[in-house]
N, CA, C and O of each residue as an XYZ file, in Angstrom:
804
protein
N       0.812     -1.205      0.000
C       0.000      0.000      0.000
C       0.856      1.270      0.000
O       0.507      2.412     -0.300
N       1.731      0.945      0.293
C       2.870      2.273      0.581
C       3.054      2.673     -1.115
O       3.617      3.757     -1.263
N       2.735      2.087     -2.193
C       3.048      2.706     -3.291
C       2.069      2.952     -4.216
O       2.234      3.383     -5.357
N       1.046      2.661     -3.676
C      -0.648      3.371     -3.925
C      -0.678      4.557     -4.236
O      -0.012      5.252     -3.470
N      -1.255      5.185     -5.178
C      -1.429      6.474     -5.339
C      -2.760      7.143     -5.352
O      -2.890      8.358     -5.199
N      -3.978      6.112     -5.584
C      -5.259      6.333     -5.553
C      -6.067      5.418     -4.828
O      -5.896      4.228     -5.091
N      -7.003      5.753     -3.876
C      -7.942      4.905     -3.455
C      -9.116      5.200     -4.331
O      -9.211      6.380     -4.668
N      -9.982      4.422     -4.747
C     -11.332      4.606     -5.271
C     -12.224      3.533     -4.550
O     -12.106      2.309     -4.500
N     -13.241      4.465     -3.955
C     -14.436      3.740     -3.034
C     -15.261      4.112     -3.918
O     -15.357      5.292     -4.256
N     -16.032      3.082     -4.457
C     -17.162      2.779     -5.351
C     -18.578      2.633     -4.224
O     -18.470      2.152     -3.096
N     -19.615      3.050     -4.693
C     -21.095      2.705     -4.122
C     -21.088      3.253     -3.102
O     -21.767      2.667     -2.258
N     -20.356      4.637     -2.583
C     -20.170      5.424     -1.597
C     -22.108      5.939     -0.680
O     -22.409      6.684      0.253
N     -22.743      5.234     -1.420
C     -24.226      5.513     -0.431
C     -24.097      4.387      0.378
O     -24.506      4.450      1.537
N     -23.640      3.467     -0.012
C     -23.963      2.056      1.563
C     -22.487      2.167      2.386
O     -22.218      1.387      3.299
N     -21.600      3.198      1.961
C     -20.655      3.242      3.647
C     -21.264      4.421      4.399
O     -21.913      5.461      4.286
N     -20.587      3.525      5.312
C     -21.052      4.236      6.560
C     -19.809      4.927      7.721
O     -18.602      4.696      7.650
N     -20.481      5.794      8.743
C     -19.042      6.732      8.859
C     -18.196      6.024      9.435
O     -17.019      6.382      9.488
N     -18.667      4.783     10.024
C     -17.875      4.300     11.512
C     -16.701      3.199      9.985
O     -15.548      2.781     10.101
N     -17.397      3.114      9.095
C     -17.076      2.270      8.215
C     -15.484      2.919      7.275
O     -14.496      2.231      7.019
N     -15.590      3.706      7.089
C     -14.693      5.207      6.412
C     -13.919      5.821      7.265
O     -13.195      6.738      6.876
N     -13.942      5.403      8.627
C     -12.945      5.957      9.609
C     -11.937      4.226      9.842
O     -10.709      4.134      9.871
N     -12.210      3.911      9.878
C     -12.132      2.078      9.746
C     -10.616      2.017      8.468
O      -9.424      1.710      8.498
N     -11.541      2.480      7.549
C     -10.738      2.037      6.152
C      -9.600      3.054      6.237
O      -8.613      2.454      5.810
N      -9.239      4.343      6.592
C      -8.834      5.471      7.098
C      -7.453      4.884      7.939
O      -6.265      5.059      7.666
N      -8.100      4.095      9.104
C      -7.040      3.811     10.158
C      -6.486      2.509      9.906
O      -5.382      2.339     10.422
N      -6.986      1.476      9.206
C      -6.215      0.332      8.245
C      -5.014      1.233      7.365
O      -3.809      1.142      7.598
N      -5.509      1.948      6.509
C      -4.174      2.806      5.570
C      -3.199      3.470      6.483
O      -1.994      3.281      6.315
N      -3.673      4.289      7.505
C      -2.440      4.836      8.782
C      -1.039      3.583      8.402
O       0.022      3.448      7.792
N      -2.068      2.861      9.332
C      -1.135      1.186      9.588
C      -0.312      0.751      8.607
O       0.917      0.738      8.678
N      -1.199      0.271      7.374
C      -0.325     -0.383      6.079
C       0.748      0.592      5.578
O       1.687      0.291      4.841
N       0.491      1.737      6.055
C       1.453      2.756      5.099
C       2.561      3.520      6.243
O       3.481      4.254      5.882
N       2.260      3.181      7.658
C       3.204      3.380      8.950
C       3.042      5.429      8.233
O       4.005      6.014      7.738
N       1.686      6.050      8.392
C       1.691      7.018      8.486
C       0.400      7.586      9.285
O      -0.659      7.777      8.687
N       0.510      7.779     10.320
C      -0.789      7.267     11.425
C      -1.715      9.280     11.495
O      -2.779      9.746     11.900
N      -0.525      9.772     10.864
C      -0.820     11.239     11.399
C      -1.855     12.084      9.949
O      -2.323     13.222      9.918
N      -1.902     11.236      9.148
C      -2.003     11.713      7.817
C      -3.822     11.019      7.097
O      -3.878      9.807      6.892
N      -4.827     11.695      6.862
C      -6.034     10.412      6.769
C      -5.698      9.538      5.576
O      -5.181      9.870      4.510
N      -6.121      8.308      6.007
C      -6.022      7.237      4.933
C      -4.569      7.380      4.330
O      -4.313      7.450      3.128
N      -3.447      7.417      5.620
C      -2.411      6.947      5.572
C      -1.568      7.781      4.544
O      -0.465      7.454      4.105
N      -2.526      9.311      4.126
C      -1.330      9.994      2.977
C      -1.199      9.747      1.821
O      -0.223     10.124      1.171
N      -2.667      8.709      1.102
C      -2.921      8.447     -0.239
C      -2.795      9.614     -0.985
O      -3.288     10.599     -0.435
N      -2.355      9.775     -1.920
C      -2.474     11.418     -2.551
C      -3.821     11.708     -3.125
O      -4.332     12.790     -2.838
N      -4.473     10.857     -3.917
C      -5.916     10.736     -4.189
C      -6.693      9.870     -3.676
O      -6.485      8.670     -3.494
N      -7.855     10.666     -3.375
C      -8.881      9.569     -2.740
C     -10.012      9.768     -2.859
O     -10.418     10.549     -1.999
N     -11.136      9.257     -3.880
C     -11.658      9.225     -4.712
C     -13.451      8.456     -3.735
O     -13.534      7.249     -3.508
N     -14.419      9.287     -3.400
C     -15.605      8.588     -3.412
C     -16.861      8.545     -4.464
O     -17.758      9.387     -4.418
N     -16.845      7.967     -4.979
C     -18.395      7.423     -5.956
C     -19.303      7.169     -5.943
O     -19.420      6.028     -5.498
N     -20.017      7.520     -6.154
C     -21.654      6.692     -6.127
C     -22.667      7.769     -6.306
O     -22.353      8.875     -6.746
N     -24.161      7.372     -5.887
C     -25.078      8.087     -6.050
C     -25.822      7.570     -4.791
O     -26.196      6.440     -4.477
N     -25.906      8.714     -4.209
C     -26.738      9.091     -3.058
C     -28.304      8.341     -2.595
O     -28.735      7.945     -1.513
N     -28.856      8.375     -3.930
C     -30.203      7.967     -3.974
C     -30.537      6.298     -3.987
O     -31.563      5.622     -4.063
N     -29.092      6.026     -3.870
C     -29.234      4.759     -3.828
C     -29.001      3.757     -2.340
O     -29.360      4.291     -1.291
N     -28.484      2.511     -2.271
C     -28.977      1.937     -0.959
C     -28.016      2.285      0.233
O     -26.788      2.259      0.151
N     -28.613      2.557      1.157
C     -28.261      3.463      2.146
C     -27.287      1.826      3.195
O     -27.534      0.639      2.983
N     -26.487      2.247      3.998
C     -25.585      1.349      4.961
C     -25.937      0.121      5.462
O     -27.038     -0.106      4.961
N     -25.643     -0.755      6.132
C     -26.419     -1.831      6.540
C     -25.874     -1.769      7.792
O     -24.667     -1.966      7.933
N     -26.586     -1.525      8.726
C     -26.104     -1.717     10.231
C     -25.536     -0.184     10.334
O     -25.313      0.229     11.472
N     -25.373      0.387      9.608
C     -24.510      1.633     10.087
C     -25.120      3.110      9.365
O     -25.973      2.923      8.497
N     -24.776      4.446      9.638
C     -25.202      5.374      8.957
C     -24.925      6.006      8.524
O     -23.774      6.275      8.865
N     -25.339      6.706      7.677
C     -24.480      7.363      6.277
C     -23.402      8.502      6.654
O     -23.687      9.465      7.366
N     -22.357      8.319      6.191
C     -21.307      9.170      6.426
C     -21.619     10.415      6.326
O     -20.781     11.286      6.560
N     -23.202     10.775      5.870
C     -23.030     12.194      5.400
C     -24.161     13.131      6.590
O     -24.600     14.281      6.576
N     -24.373     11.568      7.871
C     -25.063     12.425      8.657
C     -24.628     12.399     10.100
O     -24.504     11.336     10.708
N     -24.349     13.817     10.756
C     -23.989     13.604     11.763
C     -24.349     13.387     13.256
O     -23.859     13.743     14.327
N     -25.682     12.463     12.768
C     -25.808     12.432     14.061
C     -26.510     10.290     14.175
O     -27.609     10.041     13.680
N     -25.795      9.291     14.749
C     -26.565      8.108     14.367
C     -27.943      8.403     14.711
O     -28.457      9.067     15.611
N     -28.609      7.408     13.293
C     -29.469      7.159     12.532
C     -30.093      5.637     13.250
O     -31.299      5.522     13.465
N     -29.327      4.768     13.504
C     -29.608      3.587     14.045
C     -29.444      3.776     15.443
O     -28.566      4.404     16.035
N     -30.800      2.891     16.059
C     -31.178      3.218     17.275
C     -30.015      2.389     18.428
O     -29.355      2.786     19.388
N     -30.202      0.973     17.694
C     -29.715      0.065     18.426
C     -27.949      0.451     17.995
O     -27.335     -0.615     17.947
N     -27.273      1.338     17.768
C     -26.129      1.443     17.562
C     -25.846      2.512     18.880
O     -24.707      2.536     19.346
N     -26.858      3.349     19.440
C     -26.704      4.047     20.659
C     -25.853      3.791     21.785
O     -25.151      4.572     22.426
N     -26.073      2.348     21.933
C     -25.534      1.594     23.238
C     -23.931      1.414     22.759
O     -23.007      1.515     23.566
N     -23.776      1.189     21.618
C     -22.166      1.184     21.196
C     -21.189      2.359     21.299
O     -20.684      2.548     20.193
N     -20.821      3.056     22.048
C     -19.773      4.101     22.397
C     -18.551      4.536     20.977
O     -18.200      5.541     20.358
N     -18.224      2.940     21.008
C     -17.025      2.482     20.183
C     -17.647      3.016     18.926
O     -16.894      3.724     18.257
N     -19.204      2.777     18.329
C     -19.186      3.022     17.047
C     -19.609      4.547     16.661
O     -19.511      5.225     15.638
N     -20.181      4.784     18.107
C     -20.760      6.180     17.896
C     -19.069      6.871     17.818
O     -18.909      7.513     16.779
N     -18.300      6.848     18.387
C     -16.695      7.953     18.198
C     -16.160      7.362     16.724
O     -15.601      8.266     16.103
N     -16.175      6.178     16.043
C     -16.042      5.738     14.990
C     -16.876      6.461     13.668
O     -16.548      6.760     12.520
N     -17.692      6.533     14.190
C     -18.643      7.296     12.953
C     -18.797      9.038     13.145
O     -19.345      9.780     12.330
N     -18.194      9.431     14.372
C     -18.195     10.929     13.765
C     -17.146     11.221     13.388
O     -16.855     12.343     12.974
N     -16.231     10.069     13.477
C     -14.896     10.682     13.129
C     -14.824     10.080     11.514
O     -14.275     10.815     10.693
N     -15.203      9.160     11.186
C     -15.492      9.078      9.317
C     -16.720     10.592      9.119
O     -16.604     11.190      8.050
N     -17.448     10.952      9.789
C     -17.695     12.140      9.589
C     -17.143     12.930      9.146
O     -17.217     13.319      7.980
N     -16.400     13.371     10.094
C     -15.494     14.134      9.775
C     -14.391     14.126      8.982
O     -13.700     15.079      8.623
N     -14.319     13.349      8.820
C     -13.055     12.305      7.514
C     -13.775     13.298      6.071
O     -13.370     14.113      5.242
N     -15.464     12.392      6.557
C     -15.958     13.262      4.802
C     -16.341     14.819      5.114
O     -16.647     15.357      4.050
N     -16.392     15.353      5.765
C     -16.507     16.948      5.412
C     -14.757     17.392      4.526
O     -14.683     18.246      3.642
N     -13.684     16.675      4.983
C     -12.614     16.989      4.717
C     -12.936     17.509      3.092
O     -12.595     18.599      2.635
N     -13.778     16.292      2.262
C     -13.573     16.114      1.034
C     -14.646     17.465      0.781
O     -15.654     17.810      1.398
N     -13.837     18.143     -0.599
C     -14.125     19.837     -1.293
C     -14.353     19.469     -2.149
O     -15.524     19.741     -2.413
N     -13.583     18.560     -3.370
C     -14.531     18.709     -4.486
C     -15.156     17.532     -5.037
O     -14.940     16.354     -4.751
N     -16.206     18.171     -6.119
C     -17.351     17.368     -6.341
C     -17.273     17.511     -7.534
O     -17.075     18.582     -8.109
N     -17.424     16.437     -8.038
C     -17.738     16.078     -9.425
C     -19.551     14.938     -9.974
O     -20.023     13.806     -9.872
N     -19.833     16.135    -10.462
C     -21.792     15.674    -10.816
C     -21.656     14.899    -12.328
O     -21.566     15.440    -13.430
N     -21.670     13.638    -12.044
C     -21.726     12.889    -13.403
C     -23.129     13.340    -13.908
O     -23.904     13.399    -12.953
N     -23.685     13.660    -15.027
C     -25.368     14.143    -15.186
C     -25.690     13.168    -16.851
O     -26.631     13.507    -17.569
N     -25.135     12.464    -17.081
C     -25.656     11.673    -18.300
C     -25.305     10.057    -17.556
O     -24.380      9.551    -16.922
N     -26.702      9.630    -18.092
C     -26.854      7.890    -17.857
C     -26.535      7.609    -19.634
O     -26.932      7.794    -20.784
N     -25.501      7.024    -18.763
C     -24.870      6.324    -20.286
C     -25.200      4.687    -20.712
O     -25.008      4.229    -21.839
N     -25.720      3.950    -19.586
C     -26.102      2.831    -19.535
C     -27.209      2.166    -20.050
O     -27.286      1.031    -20.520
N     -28.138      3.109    -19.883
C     -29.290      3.277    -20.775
C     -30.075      4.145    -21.821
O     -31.232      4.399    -22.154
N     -28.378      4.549    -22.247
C     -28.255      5.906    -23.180
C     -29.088      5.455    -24.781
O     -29.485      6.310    -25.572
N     -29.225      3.933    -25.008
C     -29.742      3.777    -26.503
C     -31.480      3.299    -26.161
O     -32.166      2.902    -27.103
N     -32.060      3.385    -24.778
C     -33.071      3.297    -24.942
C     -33.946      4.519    -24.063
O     -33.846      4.736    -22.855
N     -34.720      5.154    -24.930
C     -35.372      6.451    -24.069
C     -36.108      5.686    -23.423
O     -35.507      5.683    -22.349
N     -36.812      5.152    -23.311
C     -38.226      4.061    -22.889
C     -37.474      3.938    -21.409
O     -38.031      4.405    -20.416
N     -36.268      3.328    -21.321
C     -35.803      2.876    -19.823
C     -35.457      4.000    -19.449
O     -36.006      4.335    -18.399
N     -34.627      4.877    -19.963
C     -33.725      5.863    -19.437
C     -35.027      6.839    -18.802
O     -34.984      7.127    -17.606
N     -35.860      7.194    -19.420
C     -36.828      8.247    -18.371
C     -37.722      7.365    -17.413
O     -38.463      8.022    -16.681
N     -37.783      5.953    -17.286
C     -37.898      5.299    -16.007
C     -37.081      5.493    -14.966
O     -37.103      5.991    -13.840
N     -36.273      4.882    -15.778
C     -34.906      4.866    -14.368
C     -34.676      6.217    -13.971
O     -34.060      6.223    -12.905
N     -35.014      7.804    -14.558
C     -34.920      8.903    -14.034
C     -35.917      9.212    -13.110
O     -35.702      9.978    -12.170
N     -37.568      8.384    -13.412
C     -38.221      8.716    -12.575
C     -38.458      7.906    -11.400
O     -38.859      8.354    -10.326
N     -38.155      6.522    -11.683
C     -37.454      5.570    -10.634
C     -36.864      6.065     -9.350
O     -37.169      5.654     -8.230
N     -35.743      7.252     -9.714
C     -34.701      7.572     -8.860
C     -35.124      8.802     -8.301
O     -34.542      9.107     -7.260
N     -36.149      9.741     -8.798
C     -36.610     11.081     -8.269
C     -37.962     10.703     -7.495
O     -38.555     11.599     -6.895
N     -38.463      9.389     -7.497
C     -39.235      8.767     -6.650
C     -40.773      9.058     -6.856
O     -41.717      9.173     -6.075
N     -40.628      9.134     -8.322
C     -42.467     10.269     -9.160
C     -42.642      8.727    -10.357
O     -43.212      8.949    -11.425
N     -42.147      7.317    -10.085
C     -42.603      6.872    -10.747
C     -44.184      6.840    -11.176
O     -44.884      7.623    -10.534
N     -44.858      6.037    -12.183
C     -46.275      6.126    -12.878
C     -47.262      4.709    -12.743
O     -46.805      3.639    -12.341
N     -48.025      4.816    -12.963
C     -48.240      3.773    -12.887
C     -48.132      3.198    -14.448
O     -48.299      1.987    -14.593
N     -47.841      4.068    -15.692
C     -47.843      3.420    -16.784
C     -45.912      3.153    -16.588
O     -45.187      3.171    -17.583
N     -45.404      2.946    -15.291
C     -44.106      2.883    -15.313
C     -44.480      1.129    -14.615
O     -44.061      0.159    -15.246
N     -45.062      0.980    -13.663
C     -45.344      0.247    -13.388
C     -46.395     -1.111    -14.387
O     -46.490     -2.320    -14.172
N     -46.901     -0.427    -15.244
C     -47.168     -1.092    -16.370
C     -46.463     -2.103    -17.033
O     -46.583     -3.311    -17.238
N     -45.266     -0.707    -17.440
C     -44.319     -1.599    -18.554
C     -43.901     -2.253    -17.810
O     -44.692     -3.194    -17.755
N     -42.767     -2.498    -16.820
C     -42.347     -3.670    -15.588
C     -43.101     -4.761    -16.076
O     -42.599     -5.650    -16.764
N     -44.188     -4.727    -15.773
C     -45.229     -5.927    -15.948
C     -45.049     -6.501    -17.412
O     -45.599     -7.513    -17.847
N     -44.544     -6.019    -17.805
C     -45.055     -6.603    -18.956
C     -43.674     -7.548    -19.907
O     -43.605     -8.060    -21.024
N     -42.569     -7.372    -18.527
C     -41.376     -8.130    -18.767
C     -41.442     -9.205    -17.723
O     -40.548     -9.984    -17.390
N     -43.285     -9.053    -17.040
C     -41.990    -10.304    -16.230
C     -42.520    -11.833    -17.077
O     -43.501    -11.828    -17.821
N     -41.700    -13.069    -16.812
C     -41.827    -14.394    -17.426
C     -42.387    -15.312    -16.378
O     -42.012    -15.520    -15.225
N     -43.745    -15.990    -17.328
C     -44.402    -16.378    -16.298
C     -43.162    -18.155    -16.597
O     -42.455    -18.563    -17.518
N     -43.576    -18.704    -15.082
C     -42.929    -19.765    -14.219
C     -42.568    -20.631    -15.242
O     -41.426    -21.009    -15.500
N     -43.733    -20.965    -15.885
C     -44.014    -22.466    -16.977
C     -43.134    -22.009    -17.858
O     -42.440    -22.961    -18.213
N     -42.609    -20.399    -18.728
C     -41.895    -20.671    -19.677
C     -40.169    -20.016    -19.693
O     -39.353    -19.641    -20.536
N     -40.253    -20.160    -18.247
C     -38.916    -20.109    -17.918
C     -37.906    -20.908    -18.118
O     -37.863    -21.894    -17.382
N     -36.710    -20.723    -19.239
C     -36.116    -21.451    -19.891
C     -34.622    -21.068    -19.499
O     -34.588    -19.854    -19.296
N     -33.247    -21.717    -19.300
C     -32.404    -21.217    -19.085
C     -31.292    -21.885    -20.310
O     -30.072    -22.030    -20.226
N     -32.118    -22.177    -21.314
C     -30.892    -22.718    -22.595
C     -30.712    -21.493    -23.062
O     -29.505    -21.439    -23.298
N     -31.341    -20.168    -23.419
C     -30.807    -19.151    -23.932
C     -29.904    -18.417    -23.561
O     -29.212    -17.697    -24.280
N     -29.826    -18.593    -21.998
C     -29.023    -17.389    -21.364
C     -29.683    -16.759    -20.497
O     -28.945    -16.339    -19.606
N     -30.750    -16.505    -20.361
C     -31.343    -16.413    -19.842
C     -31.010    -15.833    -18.198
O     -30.702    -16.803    -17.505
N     -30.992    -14.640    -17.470
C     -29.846    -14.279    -16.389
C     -31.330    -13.808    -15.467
O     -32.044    -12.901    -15.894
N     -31.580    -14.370    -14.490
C     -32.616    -13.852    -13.351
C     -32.132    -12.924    -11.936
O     -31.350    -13.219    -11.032
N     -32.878    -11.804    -12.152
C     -32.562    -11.515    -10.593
C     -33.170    -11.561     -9.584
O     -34.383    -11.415     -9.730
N     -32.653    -11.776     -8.116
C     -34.198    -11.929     -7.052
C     -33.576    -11.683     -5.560
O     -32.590    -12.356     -5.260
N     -33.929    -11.055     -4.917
C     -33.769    -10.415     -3.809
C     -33.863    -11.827     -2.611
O     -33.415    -11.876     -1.466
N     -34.253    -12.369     -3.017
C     -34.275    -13.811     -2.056
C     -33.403    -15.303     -2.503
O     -33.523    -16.018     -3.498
N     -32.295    -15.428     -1.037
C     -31.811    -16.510     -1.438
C     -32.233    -17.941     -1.785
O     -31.620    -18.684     -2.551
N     -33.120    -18.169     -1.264
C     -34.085    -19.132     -1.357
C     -34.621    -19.276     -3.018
O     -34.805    -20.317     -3.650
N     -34.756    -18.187     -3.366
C     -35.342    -18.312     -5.183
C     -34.285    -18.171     -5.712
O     -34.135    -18.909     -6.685
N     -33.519    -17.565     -5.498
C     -31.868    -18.160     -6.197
C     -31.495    -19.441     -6.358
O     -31.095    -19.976     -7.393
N     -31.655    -19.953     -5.194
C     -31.789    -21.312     -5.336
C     -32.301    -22.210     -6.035
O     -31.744    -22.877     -6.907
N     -33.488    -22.267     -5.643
C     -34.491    -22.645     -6.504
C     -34.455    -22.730     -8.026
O     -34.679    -23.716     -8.728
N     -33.981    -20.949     -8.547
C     -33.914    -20.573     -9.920
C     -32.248    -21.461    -10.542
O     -31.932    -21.767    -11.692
N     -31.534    -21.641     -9.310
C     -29.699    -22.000    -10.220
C     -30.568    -23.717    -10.009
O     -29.929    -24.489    -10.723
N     -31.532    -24.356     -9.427
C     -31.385    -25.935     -9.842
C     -32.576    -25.941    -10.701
O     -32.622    -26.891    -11.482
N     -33.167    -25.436    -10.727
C     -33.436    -25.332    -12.553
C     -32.763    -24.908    -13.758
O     -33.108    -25.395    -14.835
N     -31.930    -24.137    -13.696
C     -31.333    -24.380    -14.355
C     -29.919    -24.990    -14.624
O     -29.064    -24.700    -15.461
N     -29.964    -26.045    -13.517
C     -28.939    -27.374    -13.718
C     -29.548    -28.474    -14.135
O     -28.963    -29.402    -14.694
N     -30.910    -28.428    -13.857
C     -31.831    -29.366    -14.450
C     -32.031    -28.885    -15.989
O     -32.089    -29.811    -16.798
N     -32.152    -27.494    -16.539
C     -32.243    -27.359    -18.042
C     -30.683    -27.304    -18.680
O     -30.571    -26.616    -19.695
N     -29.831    -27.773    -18.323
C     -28.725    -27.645    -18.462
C     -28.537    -29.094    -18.887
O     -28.208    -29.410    -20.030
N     -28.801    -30.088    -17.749
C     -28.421    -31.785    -17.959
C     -29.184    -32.150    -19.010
O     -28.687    -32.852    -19.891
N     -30.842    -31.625    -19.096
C     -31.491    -32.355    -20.281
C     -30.929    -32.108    -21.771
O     -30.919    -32.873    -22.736
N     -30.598    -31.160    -21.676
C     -29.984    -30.078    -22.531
C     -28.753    -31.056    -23.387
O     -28.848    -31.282    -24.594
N     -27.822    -31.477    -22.688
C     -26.803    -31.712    -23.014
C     -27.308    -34.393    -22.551
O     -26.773    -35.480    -22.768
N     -28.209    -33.989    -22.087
C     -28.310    -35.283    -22.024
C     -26.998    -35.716    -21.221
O     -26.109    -36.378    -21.757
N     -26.952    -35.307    -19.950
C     -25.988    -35.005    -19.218
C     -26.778    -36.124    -17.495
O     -27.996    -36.029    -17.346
N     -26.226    -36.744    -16.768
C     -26.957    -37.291    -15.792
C     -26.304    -36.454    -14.688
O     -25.105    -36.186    -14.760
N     -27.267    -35.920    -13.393
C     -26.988    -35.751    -11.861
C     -27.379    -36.507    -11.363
O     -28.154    -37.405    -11.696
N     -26.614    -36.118     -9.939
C     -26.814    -36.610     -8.646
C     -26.441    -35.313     -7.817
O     -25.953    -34.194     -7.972
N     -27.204    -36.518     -6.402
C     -27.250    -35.106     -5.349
C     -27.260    -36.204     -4.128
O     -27.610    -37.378     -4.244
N     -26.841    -35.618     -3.040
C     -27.068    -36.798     -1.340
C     -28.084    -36.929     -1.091
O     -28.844    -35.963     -1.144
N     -28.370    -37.736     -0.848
C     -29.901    -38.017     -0.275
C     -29.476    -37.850      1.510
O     -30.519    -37.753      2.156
N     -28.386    -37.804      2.286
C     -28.179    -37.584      3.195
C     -27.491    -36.674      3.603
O     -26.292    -36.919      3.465
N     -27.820    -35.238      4.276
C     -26.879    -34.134      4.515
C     -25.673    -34.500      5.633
O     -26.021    -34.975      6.714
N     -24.641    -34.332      5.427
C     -23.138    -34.908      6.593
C     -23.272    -33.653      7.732
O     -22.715    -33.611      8.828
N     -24.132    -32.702      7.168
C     -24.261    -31.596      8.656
C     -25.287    -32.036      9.536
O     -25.073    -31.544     10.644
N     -26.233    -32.695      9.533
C     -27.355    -33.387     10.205
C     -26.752    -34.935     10.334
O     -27.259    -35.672     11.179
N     -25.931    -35.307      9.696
C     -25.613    -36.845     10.459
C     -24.347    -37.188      9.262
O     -24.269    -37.705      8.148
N     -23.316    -36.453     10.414
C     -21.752    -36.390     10.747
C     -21.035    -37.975      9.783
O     -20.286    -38.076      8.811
N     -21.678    -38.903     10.595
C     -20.865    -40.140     10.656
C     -21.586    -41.209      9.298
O     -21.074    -42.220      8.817
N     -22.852    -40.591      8.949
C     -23.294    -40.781      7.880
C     -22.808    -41.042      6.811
O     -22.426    -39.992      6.293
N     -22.532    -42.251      5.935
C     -21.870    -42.427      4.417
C     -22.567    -41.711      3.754
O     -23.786    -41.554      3.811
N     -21.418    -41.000      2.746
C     -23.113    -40.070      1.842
C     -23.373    -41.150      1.110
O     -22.504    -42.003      0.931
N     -24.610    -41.255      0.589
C     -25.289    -42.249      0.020
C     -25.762    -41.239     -1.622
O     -26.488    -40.276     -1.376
N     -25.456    -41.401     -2.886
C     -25.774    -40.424     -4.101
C     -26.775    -41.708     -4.380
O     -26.696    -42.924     -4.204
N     -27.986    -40.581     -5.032
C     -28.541    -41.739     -6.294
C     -28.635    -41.346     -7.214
O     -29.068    -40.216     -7.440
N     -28.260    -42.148     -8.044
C     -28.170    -41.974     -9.408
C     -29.369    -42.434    -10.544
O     -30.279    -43.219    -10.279
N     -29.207    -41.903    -11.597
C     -30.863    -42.136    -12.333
C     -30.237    -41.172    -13.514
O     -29.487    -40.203    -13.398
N     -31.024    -42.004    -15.133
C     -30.820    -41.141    -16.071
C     -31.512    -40.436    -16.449
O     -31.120    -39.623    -17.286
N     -33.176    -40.427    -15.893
C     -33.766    -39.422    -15.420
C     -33.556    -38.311    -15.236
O     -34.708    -37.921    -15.044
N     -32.961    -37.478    -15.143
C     -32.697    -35.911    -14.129
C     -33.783    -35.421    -13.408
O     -33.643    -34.938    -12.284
N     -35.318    -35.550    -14.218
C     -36.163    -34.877    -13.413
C     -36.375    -35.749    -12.238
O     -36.692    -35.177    -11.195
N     -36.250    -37.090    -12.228
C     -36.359    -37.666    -11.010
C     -35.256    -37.561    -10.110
O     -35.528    -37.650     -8.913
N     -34.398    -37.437    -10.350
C     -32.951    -37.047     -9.256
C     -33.273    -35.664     -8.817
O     -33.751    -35.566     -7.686
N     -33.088    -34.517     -9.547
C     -33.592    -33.337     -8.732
C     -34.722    -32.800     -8.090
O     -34.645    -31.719     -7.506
């Protein structure tokens, strides 16, 4: 780290202050410069957009006073987080990225996702949504097909289907334990096998 010249913190809305005073006093250390923030990096670079997901357990560097209730009783995190506080008032300049380039070839998304983020979505915004989602039965994963889902459990669910459209696919056979070794240690795993797939999974 001593020959670092830039830090770049990406997704700068989910740190948090106690989090940024943290990363701050790790660089002191790695760089044996304890007197200097974040160890005397010459650039140090935060990113993101505001409007997006806020800390987990902790509160946003950009407010000074905790936000989380149950963090009260912690001493340690409350002096931790005003001092990444204060870490970010240090930072003067600002740079306003103002073009979405990501969804720069479709107007249709791009003034969603603007009104998405200014929080005036429509209901003809909520419309179109609907009208991408894929119902269950013709959910296919030979194309490519890439799902997203806020629950691990349907992740799940969604990656062994498509290990199951994967084996038929390729005429490929699984297996899986019929006995978990975390519920019974001393247990032989026992696989069954079948050229089936839909009956194995």
């Amino acid at each position: 780290w001593k020959q670092k010249l830039v830090l770049v913190i990406d997704e700068v809305s989910m740190l948090g202050g106690a989090t940024l005073y943290n990363i701050s006093c790790h660089l002191q250390s790695l760089r044996e410069c304890p007197d200097e923030p974040f160890g005397g990096i010459p650039v140090v670079l935060l990113m993101g957009d505001f409007y997006q997901f806020a800390p987990v357990r902790e509160t946003s560097l950009r407010m000074n006073k905790i936000g989380n209730p149950a963090m009260m009783s912690a001493a340690a995190s409350i002096i931790a987080h005003h001092r990444g506080y204060s870490l970010w008032l240090v930072f003067k300049t600002v740079v306003l990225l103002e073009e979405q380039v990501r969804a720069r070839g479709d107007p249709q998304l791009l003034a969603l996702l603007e009104r998405v983020r200014d929080g005036v979505q429509t209901q003809q915004d909520l419309d179109l949504l609907n009208t991408k989602l894929v119902d269950r039965s013709q959910i296919t994963f030979r194309d490519g097909l890439r799902v997203i889902t806020p629950l691990n459990r349907n992740r799940w669910n969604l990656n062994m289907e498509a290990v199951v459209d994967w084996a038929r696919a390729g005429g490929c056979q699984l297996s899986r334990p019929l006995c978990s070794p975390t519920t019974r240690p001393k247990a032989r795993r026992l696989w069954k096998y079948s050229l089936n797939c839909e009956e194995t999974v």
